[in-house]
Backbone bond lengths (Angstrom), bond angles and torsions (degrees), N, CA, C in turn:
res aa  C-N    CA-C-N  psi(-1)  N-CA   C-N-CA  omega(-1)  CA-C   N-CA-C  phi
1 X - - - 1.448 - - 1.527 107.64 -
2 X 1.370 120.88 129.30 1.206 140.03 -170.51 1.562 121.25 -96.70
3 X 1.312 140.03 86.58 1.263 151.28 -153.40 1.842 95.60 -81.86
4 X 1.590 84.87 111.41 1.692 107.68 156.02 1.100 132.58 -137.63
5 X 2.001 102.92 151.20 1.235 114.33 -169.28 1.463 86.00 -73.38
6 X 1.437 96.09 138.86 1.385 115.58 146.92 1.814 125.79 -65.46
7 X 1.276 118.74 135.39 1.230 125.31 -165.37 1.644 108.89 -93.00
8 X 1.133 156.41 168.43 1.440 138.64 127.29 1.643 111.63 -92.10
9 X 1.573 108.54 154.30 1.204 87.62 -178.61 1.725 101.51 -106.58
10 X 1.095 108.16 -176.54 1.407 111.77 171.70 1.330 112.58 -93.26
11 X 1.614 93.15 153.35 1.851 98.89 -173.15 1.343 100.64 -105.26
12 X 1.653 96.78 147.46 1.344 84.07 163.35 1.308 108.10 -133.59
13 X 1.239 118.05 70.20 1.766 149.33 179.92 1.566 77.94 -90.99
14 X 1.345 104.63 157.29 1.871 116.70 131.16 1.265 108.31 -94.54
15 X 1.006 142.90 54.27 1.606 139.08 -172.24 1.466 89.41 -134.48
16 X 1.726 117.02 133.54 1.385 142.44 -161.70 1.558 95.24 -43.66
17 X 1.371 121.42 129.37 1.848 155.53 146.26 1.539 103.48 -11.02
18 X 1.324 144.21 126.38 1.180 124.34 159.25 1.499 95.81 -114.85
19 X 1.615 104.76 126.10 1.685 128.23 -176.57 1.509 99.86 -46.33
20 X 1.404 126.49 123.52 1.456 136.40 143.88 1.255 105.66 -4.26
21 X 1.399 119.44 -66.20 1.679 122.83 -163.01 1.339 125.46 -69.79
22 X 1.489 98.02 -6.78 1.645 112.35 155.82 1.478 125.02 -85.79
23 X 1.332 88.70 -16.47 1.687 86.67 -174.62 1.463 109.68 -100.12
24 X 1.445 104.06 -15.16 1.933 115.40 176.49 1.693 87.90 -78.70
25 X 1.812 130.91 -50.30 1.366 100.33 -154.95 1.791 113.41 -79.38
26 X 1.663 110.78 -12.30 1.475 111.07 169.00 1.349 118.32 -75.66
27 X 1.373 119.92 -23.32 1.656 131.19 155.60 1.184 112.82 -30.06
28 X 1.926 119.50 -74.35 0.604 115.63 -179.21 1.632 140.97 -82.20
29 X 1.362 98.06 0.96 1.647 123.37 -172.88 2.194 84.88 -78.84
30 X 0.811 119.36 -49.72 1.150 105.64 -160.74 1.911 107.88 -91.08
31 X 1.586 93.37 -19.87 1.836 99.69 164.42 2.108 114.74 -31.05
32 X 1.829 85.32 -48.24 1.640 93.44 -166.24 1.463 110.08 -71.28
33 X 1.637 117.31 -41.41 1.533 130.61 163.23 1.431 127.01 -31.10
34 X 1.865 110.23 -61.40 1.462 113.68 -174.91 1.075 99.98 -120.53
35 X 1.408 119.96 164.62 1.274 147.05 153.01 1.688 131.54 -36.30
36 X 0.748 137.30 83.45 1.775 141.18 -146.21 1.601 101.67 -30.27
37 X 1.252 121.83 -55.10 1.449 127.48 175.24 1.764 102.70 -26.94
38 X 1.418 114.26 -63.66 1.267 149.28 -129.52 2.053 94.20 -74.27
39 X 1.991 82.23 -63.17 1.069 95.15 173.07 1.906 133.48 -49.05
40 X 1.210 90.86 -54.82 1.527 110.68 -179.56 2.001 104.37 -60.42
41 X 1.326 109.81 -36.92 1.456 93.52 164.59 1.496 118.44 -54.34
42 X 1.772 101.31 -56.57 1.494 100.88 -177.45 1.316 136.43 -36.82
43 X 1.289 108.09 -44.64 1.866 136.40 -172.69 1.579 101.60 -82.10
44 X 1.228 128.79 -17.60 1.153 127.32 -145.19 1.925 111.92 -71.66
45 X 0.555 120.37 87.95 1.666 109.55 -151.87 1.373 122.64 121.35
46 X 1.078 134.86 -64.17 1.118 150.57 154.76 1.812 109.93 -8.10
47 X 1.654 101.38 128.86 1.810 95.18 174.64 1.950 85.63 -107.21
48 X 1.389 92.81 178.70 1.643 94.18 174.54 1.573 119.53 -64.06
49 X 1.045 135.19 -19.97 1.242 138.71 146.40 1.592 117.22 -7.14
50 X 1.622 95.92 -90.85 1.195 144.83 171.22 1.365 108.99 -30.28
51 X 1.712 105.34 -33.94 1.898 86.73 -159.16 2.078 73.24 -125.33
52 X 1.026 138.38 -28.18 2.092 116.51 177.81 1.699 102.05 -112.62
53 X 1.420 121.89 -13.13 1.189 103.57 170.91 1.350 146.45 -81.27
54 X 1.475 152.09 147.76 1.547 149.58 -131.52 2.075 91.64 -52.80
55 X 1.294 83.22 143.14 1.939 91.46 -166.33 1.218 121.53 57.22
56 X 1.398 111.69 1.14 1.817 99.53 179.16 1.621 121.11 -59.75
57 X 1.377 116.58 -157.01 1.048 100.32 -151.36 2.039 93.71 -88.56
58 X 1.430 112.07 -27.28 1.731 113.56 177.69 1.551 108.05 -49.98
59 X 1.485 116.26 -40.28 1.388 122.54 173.60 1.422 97.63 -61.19
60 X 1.283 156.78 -86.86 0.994 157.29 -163.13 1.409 114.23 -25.52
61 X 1.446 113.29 -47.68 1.824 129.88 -166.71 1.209 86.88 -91.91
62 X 1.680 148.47 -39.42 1.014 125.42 -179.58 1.602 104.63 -71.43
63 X 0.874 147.97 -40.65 1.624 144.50 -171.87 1.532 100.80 -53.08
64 X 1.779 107.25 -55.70 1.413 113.32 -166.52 1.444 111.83 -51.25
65 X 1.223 122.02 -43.27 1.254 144.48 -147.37 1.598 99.95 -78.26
66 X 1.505 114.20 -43.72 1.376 128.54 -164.37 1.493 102.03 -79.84
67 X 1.703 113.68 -65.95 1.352 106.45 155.77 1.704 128.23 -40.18
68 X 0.894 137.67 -21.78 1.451 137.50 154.32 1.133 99.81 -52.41
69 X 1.219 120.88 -97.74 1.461 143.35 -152.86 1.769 94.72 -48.11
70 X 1.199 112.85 -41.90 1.709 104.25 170.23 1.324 128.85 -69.86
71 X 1.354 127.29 -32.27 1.398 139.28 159.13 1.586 91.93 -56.21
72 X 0.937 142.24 -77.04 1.617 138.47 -164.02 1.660 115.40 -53.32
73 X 1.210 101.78 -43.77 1.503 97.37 162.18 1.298 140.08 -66.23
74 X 1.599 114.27 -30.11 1.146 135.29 142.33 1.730 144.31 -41.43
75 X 1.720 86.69 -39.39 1.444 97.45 164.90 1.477 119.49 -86.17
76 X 1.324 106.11 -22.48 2.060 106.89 -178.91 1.746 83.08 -68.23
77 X 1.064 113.69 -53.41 1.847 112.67 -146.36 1.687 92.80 -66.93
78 X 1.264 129.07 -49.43 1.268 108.78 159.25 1.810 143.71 -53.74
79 X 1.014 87.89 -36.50 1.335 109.47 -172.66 1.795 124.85 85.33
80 X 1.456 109.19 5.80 1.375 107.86 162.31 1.683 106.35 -147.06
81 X 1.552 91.91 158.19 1.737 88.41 -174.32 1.840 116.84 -73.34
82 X 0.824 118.09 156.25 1.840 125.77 153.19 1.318 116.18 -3.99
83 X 1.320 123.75 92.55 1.472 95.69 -169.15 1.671 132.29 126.11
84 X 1.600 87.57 -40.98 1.756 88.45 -170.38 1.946 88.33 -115.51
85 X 1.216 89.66 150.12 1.612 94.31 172.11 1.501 117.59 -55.85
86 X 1.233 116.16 145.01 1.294 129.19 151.79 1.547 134.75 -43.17
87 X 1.320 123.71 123.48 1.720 111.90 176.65 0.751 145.42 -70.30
88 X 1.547 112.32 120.93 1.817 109.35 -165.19 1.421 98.06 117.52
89 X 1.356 119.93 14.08 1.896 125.64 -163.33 1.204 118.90 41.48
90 X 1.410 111.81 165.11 1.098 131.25 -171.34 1.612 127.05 -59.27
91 X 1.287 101.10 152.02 1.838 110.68 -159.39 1.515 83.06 -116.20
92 X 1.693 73.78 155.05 1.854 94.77 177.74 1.235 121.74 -78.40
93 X 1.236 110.08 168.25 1.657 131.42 -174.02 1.202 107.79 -47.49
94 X 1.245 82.43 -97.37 1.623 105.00 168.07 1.978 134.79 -26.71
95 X 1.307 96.04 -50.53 1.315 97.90 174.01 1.803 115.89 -93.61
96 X 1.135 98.00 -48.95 1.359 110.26 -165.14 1.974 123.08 98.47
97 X 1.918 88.29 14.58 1.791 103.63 -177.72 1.185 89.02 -101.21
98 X 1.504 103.86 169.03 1.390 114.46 172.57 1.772 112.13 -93.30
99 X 0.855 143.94 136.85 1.491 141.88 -158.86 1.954 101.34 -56.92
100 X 1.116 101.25 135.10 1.692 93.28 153.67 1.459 119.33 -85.82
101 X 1.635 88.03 170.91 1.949 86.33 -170.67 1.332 99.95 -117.41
């Protein structure tokens, strides 16, 4: 495996410059995250825009990340995942109790 600097490319938006030193410290913020292979696909193309600006790609991993971590929290506090019934079977429509017998 062959270690490269990552490049930025230049934009050619007129839409505001994002400083090099943002794009070296999300470089390396995500160096520790993925796997260099992994990484270098991600970035691969990408100008700084692209990877810290509004929807770029950090916005993207931050959404993913949050939605994870919220589905998972969601499933402890329930106690079953997305999908699979609840324990003790299923509750009604209407109420949201489980029927008495």
């Amino acid at each position: 495996m062959t270690k490269q600097k990552i490049k930025p490319r230049v934009s050619d938006s007129s839409g505001p410059a994002v400083p090099e030193s943002a794009f070296d410290e999300v470089a390396d913020r995500l160096a520790g995250l993925l796997p260099e292979d992994a990484l270098q696909d991600a970035l691969e193309g990408l100008g700084p825009e692209e990877i810290t600006g509004p929807g770029g790609l950090m916005t993207q991993l931050a959404g993913r990340v949050l939605e994870t971590a919220l589905g998972a929290e969601l499933t402890e506090h329930l106690g079953f995942a997305p999908g699979q019934a609840p324990p003790g079977g299923p509750a009604t429509r209407a109420t949201g109790r489980r029927r008495s017998a």
